[in-house]
SEMAR-735481 format. One record per residue (C-alpha): residue number from 0; x, y, z. Coordinates in steps of 0.02 Angstrom, whole numbers, plus 32768, in hexadecimal, padded with zeros to 4 digits. Example, Ala and Ser with C-alpha at 12.3 -4.5 7.8 and 13.67 -1.06 7.14 Angstrom:
2
<num=0	east=8267	north=7F1F	up=8186>
<num=1	east=82AC	north=7FCB	up=8165>
% end
This chain:
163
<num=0	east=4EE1	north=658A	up=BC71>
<num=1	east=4EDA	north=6504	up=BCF7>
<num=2	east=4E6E	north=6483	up=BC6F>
<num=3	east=4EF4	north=64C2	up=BBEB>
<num=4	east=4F84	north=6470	up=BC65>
<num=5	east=4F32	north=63D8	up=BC95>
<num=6	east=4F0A	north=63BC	up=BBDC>
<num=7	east=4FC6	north=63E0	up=BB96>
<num=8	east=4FF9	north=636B	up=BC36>
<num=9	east=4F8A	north=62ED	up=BC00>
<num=10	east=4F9F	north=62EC	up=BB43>
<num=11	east=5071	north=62E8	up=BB73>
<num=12	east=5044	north=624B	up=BBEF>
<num=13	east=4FD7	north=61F2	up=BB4D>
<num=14	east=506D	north=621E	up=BADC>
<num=15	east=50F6	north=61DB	up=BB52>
<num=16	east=5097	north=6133	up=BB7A>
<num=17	east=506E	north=6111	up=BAC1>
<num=18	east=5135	north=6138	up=BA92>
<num=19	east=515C	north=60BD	up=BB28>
<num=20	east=50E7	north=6041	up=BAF0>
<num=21	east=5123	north=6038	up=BA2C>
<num=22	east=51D5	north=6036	up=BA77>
<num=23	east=519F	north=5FA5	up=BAE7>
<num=24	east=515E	north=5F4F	up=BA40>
<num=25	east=51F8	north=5F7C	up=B9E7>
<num=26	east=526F	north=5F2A	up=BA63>
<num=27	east=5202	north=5E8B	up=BA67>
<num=28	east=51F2	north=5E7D	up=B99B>
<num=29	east=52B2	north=5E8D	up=B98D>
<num=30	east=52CA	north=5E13	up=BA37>
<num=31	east=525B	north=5D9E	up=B9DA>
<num=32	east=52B8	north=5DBD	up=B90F>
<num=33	east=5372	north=5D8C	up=B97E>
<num=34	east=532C	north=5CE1	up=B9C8>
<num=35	east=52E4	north=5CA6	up=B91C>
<num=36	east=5388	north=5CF0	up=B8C7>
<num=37	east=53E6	north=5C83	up=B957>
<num=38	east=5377	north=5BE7	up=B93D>
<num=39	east=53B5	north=5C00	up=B873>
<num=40	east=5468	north=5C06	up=B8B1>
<num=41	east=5444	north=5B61	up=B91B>
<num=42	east=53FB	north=5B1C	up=B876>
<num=43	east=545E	north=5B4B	up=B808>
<num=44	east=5510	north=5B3D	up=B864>
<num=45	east=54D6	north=5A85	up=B870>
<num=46	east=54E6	north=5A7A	up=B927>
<num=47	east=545A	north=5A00	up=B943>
<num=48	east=54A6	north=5983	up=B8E5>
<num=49	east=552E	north=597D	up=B980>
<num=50	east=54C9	north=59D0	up=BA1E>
<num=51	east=5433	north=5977	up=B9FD>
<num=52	east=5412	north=58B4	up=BA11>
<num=53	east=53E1	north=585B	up=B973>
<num=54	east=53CA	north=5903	up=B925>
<num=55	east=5425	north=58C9	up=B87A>
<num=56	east=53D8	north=580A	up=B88D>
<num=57	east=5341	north=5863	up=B88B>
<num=58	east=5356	north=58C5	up=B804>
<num=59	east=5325	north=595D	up=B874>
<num=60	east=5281	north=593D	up=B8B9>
<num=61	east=52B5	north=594C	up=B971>
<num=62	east=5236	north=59A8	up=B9C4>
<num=63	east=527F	north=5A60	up=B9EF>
<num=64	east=526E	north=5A35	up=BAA5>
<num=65	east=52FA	north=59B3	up=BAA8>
<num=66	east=5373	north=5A23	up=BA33>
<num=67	east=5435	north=5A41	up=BA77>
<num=68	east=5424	north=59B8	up=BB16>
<num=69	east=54CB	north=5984	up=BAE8>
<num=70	east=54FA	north=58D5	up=BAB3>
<num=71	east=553C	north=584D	up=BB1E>
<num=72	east=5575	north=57E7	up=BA80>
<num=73	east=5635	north=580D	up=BA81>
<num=74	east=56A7	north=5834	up=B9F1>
<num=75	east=573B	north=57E0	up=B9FD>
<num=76	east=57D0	north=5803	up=B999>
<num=77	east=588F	north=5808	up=B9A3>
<num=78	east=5894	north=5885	up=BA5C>
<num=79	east=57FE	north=582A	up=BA97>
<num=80	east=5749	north=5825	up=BAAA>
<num=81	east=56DD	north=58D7	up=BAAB>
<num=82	east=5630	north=58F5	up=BADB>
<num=83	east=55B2	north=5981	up=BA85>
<num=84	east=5586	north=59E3	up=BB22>
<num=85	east=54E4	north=5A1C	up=BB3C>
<num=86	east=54D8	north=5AD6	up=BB09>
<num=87	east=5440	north=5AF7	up=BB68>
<num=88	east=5498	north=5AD0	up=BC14>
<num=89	east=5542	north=5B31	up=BBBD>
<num=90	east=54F3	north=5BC5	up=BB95>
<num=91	east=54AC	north=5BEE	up=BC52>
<num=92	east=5573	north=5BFD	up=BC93>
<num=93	east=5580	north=5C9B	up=BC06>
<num=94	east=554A	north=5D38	up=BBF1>
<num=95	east=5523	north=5D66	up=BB45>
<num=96	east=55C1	north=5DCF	up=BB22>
<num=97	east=5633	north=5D3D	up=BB73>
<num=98	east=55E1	north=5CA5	up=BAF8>
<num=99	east=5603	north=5D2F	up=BA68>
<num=100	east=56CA	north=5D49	up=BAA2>
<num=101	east=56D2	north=5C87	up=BAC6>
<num=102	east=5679	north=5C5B	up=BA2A>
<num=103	east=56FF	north=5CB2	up=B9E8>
<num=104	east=5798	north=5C78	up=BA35>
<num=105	east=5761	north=5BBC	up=BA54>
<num=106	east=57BF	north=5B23	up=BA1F>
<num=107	east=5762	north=5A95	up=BA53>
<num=108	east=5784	north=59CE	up=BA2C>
<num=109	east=5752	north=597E	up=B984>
<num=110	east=56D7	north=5971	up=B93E>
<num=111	east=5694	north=5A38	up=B987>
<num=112	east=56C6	north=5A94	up=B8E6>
<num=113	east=56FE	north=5B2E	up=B948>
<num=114	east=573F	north=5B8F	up=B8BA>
<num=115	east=5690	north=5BA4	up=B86B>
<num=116	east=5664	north=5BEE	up=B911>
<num=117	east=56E9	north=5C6D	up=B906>
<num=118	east=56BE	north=5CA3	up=B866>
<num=119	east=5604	north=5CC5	up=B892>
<num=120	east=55E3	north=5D7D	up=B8BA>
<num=121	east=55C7	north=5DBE	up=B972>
<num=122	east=5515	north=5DEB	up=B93F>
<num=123	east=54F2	north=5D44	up=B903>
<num=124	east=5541	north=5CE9	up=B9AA>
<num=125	east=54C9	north=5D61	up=BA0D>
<num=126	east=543E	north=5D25	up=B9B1>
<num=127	east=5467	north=5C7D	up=B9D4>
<num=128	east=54A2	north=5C9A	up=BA8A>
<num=129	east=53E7	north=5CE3	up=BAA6>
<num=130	east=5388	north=5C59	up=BA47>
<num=131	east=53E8	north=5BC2	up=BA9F>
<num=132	east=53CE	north=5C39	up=BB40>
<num=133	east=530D	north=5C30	up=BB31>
<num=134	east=5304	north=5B85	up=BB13>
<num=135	east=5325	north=5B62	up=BBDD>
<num=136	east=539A	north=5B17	up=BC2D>
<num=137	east=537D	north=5A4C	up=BC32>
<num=138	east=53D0	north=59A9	up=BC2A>
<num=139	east=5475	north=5970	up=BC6E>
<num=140	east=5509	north=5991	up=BC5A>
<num=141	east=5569	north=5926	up=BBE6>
<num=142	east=561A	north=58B5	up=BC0C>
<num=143	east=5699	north=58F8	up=BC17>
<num=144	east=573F	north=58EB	up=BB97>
<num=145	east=579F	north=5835	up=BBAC>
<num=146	east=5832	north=5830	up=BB6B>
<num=147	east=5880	north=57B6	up=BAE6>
<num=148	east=58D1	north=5743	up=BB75>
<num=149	east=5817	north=5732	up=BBC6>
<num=150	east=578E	north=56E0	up=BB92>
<num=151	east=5709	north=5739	up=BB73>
<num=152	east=5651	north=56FC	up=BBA9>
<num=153	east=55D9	north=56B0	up=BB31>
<num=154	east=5592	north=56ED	up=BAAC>
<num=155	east=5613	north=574D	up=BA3F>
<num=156	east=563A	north=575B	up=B998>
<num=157	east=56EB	north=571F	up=B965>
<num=158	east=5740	north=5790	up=B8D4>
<num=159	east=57D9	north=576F	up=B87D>
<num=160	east=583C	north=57D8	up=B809>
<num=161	east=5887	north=5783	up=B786>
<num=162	east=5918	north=57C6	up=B723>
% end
């Protein structure tokens, strides 16, 4: 009776572990399936071409390394010169539900379009949240906004609307 116990305590013990372990897997596969869906969103939402130095001058072959540093080259229009921040220094002062409701709610300076960001689904801002997350925190933090009456420092980009 005794070898009967131990063995149904045993074979329970295998059977736990094993459903533990394929869970384990499970949550890694899926934690793996949202960064690459979040490195799509970076991709495809285009926001190298601000975040990233050189990225469009480049034609997109910026090692992944130096992706979303920001941009110290200034856009300057009509209410003044704005800077691409770095999204990799960003991101650490969130949690992942707060970038989803700011994401969401944001209306940042020209030339950020912020209304493509507000149209992208939570599920897809989580993805991205976590991707940009595990690329580490690194590089500075970019200027800061000057307004039209200032001038900005050099380099930036001068844009003019014409009507």
């Amino acid at each position: 009776m005794r070898e009967l116990a131990t063995s149904v305590i045993l074979t329970a013990a295998i059977a736990a572990s094993t459903i533990l372990a394929a869970a384990t897997a499970a949550a890694a596969q899926s934690a793996a399936a949202d960064i690459d869906r979040g490195r799509y969103m970076v991709l495809t939402g285009h926001c190298n071409n601000c975040h990233t130095v050189d990225y469009a001058s480049r034609q997109g072959n910026v090692p992944e390394q130096e992706w979303l540093l920001g941009n110290p080259i200034g856009f300057r229009i009509g209410p003044g010169t704005s800077y691409a921040s770095n999204l990799r220094l960003t991101i650490q002062k969130f949690t992942e539900e707060h970038w989803v409701q700011y994401a969401k709610s944001a209306k940042p300076r020209p030339p950020m379009p912020w209304w493509s960001l507000h149209a992208t689904t939570d599920q897809d801002l989580s993805a991205m949240y976590r991707y940009i997350k595990s690329l580490g925190a690194a590089g500075k933090d970019m200027p800061d906004f000057v307004p039209a009456d200032k001038e900005p420092p050099r380099p930036y980009e001068v844009r003019q609307i014409v009507r």
